[in-house]
Every structure is written in C-alpha cells, then in structure tokens.
C-alpha positions in Angstrom: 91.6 122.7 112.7 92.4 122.4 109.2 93.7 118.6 107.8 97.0 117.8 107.0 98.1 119.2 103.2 100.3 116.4 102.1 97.7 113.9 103.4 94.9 116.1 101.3 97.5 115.2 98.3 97.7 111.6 98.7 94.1 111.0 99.4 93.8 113.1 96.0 96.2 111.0 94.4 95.1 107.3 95.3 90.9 109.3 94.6 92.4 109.6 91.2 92.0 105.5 90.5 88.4 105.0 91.4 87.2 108.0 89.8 88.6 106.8 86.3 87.4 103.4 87.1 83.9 104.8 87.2 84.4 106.9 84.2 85.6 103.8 82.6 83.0 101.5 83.4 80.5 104.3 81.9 82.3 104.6 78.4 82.2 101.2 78.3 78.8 100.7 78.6 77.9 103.9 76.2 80.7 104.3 74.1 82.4 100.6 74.1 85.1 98.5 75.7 87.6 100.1 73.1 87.3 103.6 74.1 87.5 102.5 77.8 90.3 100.7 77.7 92.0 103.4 75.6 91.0 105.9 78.4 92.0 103.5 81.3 95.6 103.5 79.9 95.8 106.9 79.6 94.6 107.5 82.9 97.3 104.6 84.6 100.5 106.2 82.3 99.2 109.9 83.8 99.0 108.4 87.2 102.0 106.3 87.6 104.0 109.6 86.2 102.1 111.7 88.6 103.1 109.2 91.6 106.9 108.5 90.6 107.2 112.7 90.4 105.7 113.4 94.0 107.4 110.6 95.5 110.8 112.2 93.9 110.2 115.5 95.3 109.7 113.7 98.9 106.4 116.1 99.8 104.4 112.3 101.3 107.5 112.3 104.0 108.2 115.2 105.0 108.5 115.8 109.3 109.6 112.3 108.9 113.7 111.5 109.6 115.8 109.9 106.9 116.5 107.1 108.1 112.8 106.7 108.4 112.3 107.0 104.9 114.8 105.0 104.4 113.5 102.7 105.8 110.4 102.9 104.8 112.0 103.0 100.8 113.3 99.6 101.5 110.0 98.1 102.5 108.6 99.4 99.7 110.9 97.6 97.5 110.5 94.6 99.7 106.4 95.1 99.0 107.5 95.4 95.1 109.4 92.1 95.2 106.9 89.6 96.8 104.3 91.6 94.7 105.9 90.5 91.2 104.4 86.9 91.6 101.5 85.5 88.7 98.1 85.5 89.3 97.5 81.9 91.8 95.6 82.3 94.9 91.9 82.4 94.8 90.0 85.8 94.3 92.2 86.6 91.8 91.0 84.0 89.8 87.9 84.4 90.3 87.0 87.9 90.0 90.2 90.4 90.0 91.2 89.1 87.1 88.9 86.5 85.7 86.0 89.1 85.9 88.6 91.4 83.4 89.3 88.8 81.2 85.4 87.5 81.3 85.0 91.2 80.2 87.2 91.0 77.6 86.4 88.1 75.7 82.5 89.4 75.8 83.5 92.4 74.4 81.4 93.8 76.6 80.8 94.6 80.0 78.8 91.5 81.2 78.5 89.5 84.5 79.7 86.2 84.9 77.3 83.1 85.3 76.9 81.9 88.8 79.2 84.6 90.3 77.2 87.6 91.9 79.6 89.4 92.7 80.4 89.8 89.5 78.4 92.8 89.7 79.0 94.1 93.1 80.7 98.3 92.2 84.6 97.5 92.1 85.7 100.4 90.5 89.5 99.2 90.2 88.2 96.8 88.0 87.9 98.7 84.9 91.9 99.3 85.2 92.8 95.5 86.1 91.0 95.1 82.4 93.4 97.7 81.2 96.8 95.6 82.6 95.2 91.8 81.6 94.3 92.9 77.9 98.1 94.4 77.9 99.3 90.8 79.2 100.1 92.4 82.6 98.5 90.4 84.6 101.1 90.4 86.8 100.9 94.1 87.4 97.7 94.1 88.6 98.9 93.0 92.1 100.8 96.1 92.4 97.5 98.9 92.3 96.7 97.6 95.9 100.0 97.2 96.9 100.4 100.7 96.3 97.5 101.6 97.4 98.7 99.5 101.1 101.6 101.5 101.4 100.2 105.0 100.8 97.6 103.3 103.8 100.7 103.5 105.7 101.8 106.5 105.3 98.2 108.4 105.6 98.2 106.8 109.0 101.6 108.2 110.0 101.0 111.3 109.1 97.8 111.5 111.1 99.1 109.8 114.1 102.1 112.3 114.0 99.4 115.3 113.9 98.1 114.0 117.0 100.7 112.2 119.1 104.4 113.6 117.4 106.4 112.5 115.1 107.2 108.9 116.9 104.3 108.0 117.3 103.4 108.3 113.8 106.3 106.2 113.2 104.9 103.4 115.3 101.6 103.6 113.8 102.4 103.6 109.8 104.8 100.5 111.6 102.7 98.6 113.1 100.2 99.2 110.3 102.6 97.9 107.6 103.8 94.6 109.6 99.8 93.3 110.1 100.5 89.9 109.5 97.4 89.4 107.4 99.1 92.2 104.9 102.3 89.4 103.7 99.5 87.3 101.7 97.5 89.9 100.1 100.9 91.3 99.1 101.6 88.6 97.1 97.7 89.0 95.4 95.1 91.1 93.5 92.9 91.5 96.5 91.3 94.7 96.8 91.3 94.7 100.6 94.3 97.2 100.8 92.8 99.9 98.8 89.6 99.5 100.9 91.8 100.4 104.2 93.6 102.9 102.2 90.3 105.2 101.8 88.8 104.1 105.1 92.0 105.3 106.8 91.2 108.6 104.6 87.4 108.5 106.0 88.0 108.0 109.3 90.7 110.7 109.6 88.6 113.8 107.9 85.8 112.4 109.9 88.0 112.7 112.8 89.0 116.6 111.9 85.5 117.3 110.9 84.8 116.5 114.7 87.8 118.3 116.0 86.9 121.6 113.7 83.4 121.3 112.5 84.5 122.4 108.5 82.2 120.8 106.6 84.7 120.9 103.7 86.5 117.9 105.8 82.9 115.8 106.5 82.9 116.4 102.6 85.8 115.1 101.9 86.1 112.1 104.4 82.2 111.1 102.6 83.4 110.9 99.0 86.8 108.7 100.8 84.5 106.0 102.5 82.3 106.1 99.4 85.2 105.4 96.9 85.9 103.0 99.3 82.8 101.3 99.2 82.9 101.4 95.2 85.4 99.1 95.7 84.4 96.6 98.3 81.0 96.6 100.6 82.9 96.2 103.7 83.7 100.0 103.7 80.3 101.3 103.0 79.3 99.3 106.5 81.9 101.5 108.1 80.5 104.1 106.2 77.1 103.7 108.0 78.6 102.6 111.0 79.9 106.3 111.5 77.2 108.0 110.4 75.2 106.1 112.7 77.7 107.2 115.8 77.1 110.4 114.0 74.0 111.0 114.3 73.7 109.7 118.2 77.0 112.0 119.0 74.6 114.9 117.2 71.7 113.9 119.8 74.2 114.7 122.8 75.5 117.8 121.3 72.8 119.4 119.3 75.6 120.0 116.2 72.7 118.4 114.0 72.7 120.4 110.7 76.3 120.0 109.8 76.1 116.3 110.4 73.1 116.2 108.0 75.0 117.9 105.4 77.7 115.1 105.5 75.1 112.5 105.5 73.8 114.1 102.5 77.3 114.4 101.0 77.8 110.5 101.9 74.6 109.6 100.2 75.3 111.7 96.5 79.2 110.3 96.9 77.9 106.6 97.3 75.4 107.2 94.4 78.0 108.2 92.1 80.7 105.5 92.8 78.1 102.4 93.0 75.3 104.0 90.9 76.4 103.4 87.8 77.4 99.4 88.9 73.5 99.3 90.3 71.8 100.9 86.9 73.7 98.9 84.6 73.2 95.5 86.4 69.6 96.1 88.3 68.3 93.8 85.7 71.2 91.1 84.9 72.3 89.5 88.4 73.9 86.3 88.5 71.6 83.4 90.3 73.0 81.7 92.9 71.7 78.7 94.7 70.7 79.2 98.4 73.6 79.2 101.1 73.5 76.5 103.0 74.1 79.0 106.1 72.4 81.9 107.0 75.2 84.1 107.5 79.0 83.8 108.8 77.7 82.7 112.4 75.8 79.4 111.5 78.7 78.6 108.9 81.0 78.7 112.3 78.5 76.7 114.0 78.3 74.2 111.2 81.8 74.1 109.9 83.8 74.3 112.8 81.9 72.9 115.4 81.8 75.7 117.0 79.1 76.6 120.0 76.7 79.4 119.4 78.3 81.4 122.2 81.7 80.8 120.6 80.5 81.8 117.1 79.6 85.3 118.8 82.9 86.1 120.5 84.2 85.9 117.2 84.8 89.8 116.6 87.4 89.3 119.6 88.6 86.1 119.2 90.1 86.7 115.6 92.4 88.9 116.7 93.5 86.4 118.8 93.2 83.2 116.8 93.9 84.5 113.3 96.0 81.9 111.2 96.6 82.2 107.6 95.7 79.7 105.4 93.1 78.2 107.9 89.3 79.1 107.2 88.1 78.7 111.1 91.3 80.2 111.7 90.0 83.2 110.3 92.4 83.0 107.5 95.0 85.6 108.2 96.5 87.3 111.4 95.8 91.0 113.2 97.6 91.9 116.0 95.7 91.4 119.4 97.0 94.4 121.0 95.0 96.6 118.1 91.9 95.4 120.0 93.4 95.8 123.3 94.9 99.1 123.0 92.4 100.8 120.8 89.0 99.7 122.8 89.5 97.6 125.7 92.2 100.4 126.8 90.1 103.4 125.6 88.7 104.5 129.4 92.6 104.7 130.7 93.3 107.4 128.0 93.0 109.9 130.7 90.9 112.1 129.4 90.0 110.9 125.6 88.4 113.5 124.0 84.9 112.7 122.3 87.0 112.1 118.8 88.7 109.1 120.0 85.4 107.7 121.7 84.1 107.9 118.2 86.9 106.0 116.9 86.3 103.3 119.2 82.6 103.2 119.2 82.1 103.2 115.2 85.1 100.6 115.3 83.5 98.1 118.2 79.8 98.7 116.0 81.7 97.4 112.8 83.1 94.7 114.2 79.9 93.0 115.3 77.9 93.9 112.0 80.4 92.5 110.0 80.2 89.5 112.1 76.6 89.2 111.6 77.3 90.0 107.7 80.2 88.7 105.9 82.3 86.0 105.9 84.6 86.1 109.3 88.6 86.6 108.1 90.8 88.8 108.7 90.7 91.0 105.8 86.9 91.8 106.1 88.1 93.9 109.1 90.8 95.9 108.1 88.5 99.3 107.3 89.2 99.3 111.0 92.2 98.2 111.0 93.3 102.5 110.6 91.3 104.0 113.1 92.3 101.3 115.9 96.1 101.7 115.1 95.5 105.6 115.8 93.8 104.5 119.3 96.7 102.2 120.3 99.0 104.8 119.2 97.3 107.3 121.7 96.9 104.7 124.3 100.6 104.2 124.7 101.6 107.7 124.2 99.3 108.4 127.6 101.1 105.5 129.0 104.2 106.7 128.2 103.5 110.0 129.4 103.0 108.8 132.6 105.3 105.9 133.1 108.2 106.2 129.7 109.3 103.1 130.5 105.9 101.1 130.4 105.1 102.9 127.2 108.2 102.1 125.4 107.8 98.7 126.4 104.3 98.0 125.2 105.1 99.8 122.1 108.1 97.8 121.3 106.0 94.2 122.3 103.2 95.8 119.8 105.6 95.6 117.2 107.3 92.9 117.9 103.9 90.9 117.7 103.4 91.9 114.3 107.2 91.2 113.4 106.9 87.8 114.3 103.5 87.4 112.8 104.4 88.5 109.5 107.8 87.0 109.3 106.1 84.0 110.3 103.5 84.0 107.3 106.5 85.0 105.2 108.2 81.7 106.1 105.2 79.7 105.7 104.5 81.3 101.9 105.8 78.9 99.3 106.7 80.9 96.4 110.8 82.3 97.5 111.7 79.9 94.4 109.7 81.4 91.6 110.9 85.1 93.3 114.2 83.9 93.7 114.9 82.5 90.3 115.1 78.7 90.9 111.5 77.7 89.7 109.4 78.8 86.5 106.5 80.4 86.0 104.9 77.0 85.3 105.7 74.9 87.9 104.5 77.7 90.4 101.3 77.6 89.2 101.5 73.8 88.6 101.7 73.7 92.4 99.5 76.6 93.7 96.6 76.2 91.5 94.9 72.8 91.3 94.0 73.4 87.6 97.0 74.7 85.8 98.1 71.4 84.7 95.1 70.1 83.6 93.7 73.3 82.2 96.9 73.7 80.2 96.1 70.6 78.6 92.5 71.6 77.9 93.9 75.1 76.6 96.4 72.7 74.0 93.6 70.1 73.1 90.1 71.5 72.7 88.2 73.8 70.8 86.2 76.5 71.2 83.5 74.7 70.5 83.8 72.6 73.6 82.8 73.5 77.2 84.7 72.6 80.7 83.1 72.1 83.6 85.4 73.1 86.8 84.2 71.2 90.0 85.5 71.4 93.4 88.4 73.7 92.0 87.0 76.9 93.5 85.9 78.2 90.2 89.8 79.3 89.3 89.6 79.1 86.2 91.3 81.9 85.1 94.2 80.1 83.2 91.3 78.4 80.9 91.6 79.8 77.3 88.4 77.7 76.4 84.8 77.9 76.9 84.3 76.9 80.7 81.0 76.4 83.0 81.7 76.4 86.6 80.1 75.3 89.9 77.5 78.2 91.5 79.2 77.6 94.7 82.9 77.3 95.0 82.2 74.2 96.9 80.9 72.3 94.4 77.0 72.5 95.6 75.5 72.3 92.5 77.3 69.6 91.3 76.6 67.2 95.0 73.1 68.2 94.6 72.8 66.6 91.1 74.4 63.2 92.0 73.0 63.6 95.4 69.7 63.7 94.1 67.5 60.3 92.6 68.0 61.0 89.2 70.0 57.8 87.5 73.4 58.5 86.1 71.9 58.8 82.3 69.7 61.4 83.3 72.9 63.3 85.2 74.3 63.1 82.0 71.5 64.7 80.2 71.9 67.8 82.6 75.4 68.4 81.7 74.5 68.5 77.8 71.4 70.6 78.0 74.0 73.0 79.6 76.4 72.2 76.6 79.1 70.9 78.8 81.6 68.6 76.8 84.3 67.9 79.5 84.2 67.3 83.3 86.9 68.5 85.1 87.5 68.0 88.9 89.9 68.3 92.2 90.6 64.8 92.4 91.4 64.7 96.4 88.5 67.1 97.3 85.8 64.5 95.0 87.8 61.5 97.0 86.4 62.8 100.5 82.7 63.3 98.4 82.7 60.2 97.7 83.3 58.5 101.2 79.9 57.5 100.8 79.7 53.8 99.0 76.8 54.9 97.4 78.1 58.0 95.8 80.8 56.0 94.5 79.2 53.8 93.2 76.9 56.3 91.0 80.0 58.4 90.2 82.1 55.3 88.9 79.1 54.1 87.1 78.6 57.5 85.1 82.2 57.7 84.2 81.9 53.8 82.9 78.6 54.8 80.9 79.5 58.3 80.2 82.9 59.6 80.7 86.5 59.1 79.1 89.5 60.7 81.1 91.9 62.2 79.0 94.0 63.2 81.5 94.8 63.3 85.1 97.4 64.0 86.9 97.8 64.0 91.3 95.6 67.1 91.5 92.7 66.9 88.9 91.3 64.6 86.2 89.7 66.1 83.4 86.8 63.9 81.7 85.5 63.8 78.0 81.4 63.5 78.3 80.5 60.9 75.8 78.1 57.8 75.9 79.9 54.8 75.5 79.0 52.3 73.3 77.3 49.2 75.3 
C-alpha cells in the first residue's frame, strides 16, 4: 500500500524546521551566528508563507466534513490564544530560550555552565534564537504549538485510512484534548514536536509493514530521527521499533529490507544529531553526581514510594497523572489510551501483525523510559500517537460487533480527556494576563520566583557584577546581567557548600574565586533548608559577616557579597 499524499505533505512541511535548524546550527559554527540567524529568518518567513497557503487551499482536511474543520479551525484559534502568553514556566527558562539568548550574548554557539543539556541535538533551537534576537520571545511558543496540531491531524488522517472517516475524527480528538497538552500549550516545550514526528515514524513504519516499500521504512527513519534531533525521548522509540523490527524479521524471514531501514535510521540520526555530537564532543557541561540513580530510586526516595510501586509506574501514570505535582507525574494522559491500545489488543479479533507492533514497541518504551528519564507525562507522549491509533481500532471492533458498546466507550474516551483538560484549564492561572486585566509584569511577578528581584538586579548592577541564582530552578532567563547558577536545579551545589565543615569565611571565599558579587535565593524554598538549627545558624552568621540584602521581597532576597567591617 502506498501512504497517504496529504500526510506525505505535512510530514514534508513540519521536516522542513529541523532540517534548517541543522543547517543553521552548521553556519553558525563555520560561517557565524550572523549568517545563521539571517538564514533562520529566511527559512521561518518561507515557511510560515508556505503553511498559511496550504492551509488556505484546505489539501491537510480533505475526506474530513465541514463542520469538522470547523471545528477543528476554532481549536486552533483556541491553541493560538493560550499560546500568546511570555516566557514563565520552567524549561523555557532554562534552555528553550535561555539556551538562545546564552547563544546570543556569546556570539557564539557555546554551552551553558552547569547545564548539559545544553548540548543535547535540539535542532528547533537554532530558530527559537532567530524569534528571541527579534524580541519575539513570545512567538517561540507557537513552533510546537503548531507543530501539536499538525500531530493531530497526521493522526486523523491515518486513523481514517484504517478505520473510516469517524474514527479518524475520534483519534485527532482524543489526541488534541490529552490533558497534559493545556500546559505545554501555554510553553516553549519541545515535547509536541517530538509527538509530531513520532506520529510520522510510527505511521510509515506501520505502511512499510503493511506494503514492504522501502521508500516508506525510509521515510518513517529520517521522521523518528528528526525527532530525536529534537529531544532523546524519540530516538528510544526509535530503537525501540527497530528492536521489534528485527525480532518481527526473525519470525518472518523479511530480513534485508528491515536492514536497509536500520541502515537508513542510522545515516538519518547521524545527520540530525551529528553535527550537535562533533561540535560539543569536547565542551560538555559538568554536572555534579545525581543523587539518584535513575527516575526509580528518585520515586523511592522522593515520594516514599515502595520499590514495587516505583515499577508499576509505566501504568500507574496514566492513572495518577496530575499537573503541577512531580510524584503526580506532573501532567495527565488519559487511562483508557493504555487500556484500549494494549491491555485490549488480544480482543481485536483478529489484529493483524501491524497493530501487534504498535503495541509491543509502545509497552517496550514505556518501561525503558521508566528505567531512563525522569517519570512525567510528557516523556511519554512519542507513544502517545501509535496508542490513540490502537484505541481507535479497539473500539471500531467493538463497535462492529455491539454499536452501541462502541459508541459508548468512544464517547467516555473523550469525555475523560474533556474533563481532564478543562480541568487543567481551570486550574492555570494566567486567564487575566490573556484576558486583558493583568500586565505583562505582574504575570511574571507571580509565576516566576525571580522576576521581581531580577528586575531590580537588571536596573541596579553592572556588568561587571555576577548573580548567583539559588533554589530558583536556574530561571534566569529574565537576568540582563552576568549570572552563575546552581548545577542542580535544586540547589545541590550550594547545600553541599554550607553543608560541608568549611567556616562561613571560607564559604565566602568560594563564591569570589567564582567571581560571584550578589547572592540571590527563593526565600521559602531556603526557609525549609534551613529547618536545621545548625544550618541557620551558619547561614545567618555569613550574611552578618558577609552579606548585605538589597532587596527582598515575599519570594526571593537578593544579597550583595561584601565583608563587613568588624
């Protein structure tokens, strides 16, 4: 079988952005920042022209009904809306757009201190530098935004191939109304694009099966490697399916076309993160060691959790997923995705060896990434495509059989995800800023710990002078002035030094050996620090031997580092 057309023109479309993210990260490492980001806005004014014409001439929708699209039109202006907020919620001030404006004040393409991932491949990064040294740092929330969307409507499209036109309807649905998808439409994260291409993956993967054209192995390699150019979590999928691959190939003896895609995955991966891996194989950031070794002992250790419990937890987050709360998961996924796509998969009646792929390489992912990365929400949503697609087919079988059961589960589906993302919607705190009754300023005043105290430091130092952000989750994206921040978002480095023996003159010494002029901490998050008398104590002894404030307000106090006169 051959893929779908119009999906072989989105994929093209949305391929378009890491490509010239890649291209721009190697002119500005050959030929300089300048010619990059003259190239990277050439390349976004080509492609939002390219995007508003084909969404014009309706090709994306087509099989769909009006009202449908309609719909679907109105969504996407809902999507635009909550989009529109500043920069304030954590990775994006710390790497989407701090890693940008890092860039830019080097002048160069350089890592950031303390911050590894700093040189991890992102290759939307490039064009976030492009909108920040424009002073859109606004708009730099909308590239996954879009790129969520056109998620949305690759999975209709293919669920509509398979299972008819309502059923693709229910998928690019249910897909859109994830509850985890309200707060990173409101941010810079990258997660959205990273489903976007391992949607794309999964799908060519799945016609590659169904047909055996390499063309589409081809093509769904390059998808999960532009995928994992932008985040890691997509080049586990990546090997997660080539893995099923390969054991699929043992069964059927279709061996040499499967190698040729592996090969194809390899040359794809090498070209989106090579050039990432050559230019920082010698300049990585150094980290401290975690205090955890891996995602399941942090479980353990930070929420008390049993071992036992720790490894349920790539079913229990789709169960348990709350935004907001880190052992929580921090953000929602429908349940029945889990139910429907793998738990349901030996009801299909019949499920061909495609959808048994699906579901293997999906349930394979979810325990790696368990044993890999940080557990939320968002880390799963590469397979967040493929087991939409599986519920999708699960019901249809239902419904084929009993319409009425169908319809019903269907309808509960959605109405899961409904409440769940109306429910994060009401929770979110920034309808005044969208709405018009609160500024810019006070926004941020209350959404990011430092903006007060930062605009201060912005008003009242130099560049000469150095800030060091503690226990503030290294945001410090809104500092204009010379900053040093914590390896650890935690504050580790930091405990460690007035955790240690050294006396509070010698702490002192460490911060100026480092050049750091000014001490600026989360006041309620250095409160529960110091519960210990002890570690009072030594704290409000440095700050009477060593440390002015000049000025604090509810949420941080920023110190000047001085000796005091006896």
């Amino acid at each position: 079988m051959a893929s779908d057309r119009e999906i072989d023109k989105l994929f093209a479309l949305f391929l378009f952005l890491p490509l010239a993210g890649v291209l721009q990260f190697v002119v500005a490492n050959t030929a300089g920042l300048g010619a990059s980001l003259a190239l990277g806005a050439l390349v976004l004014a080509l492609w939002v022209a390219t995007l508003s014409l084909m969404v014009l001439r309706g090709s994306f929708f087509s099989g769909f009904p009006r009202p449908a699209v309609g719909i679907f039109g109105l969504f996407a202006a809902w999507t635009g809306w909550i989009t529109s907020l500043p920069p304030y919620f954590r990775d994006d001030l710390i790497i989407h757009l701090e890693a940008p404006k890092h860039v830019l004040r080097a002048g160069a393409w350089t890592s950031i201190p303390f911050q590894p991932s700093s040189v991890f491949p992102n290759s939307l990064l490039p064009l976030n530098a492009v909108l920040v040294n424009a002073g859109l740092d606004w708009a730099v929330s909308y590239i996954p935004a879009l790129f969520y969307l056109a998620a949305a409507l690759l999975l209709a499209r293919w669920a509509a191939a398979e299972f008819g036109a309502g059923w693709g309807l229910f998928a690019g649905a249910g897909f859109l109304l994830e509850p985890v998808f309200f707060r990173l439409s409101t941010t810079a994260y990258n997660d959205p694009a990273v489903a976007f291409f391992s949607c794309a993956g999964a799908y060519y993967f799945w016609v590659f099966l169904r047909g055996g054209r390499s063309a589409d192995g081809f093509k769904g390699a390059v998808s999960f490697a532009a995928g994992s150019g932008i985040k890691y979590n997509a080049g586990l999928l990546l090997v997660v399916m080539l893995v099923v691959f390969f054991v699929y190939s043992l069964r059927s003896g279709a061996f040499g076309p499967r190698f040729r895609v592996f090969l194809a995955s390899v040359a794809a991966v090498l070209l989106f993160c090579g050039p990432w891996w050559a230019r920082f194989a010698h300049d990585r950031p150094v980290a401290p060691a975690s205090l955890f070794n891996g995602p399941l002992q942090e479980r353990m250790a930070l929420c008390g959790e049993s071992a036992a419990y720790a490894l349920a937890s790539p079913v229990r987050l789709f169960f348990q997923g709350a935004e907001g709360n880190r052992c929580g998961y921090d953000g929602g996924l429908n349940p029945f995705l889990l139910v429907f796509g793998i738990f349901c998969l030996p009801f299909f009646g019949g499920a061909s060896s495609d959808r048994r792929f699906l579901a293997a390489s999906a349930a394979l992912f979810m325990v790696s990434a368990s044993l890999l990365f940080a557990i939320t929400g968002r880390y799963f949503l590469p397979v967040v495509p493929a087991l939409m697609f599986l519920s999708a087919g699960f019901l249809r079988a239902v419904t084929v059989r009993r319409k009425e059961a169908g319809i019903a589960l269907a309808a509960a589906f959605l109405a899961f995800d409904a409440q769940g993302y109306a429910r994060s919607a009401l929770g979110f705190d920034g309808w005044g800023y969208l709405l018009g009754r609160e500024s810019k300023g006070a926004f941020l005043s209350r959404n990011v710990a430092s903006y007060d105290a930062t605009t201060f430091a912005n008003k009242r130092l130099t560049k000469k002078e150095t800030v060091y952000f503690v226990f503030l989750g290294n945001q410090v994206y809104y500092c204009d002035v010379p900053y040093y921040y914590d390896a650890f978002w935690d504050g580790s480095t930091f405990m460690r030094l007035f955790d240690s023996k050294a006396d509070v003159g010698s702490i002192y010494g460490e911060f100026g050996s480092r050049g750091i002029t000014h001490l600026l901490y989360n006041k309620k998050i250095m409160g529960r620090y110091l519960a210990n008398d002890d570690l009072r104590a030594k704290f409000a002894a440095f700050k009477e031997g060593f440390a002015q404030p000049v000025y604090s307000d509810e949420n941080a106090e920023l110190l000047e580092l001085a000796r005091r006169r006896p």
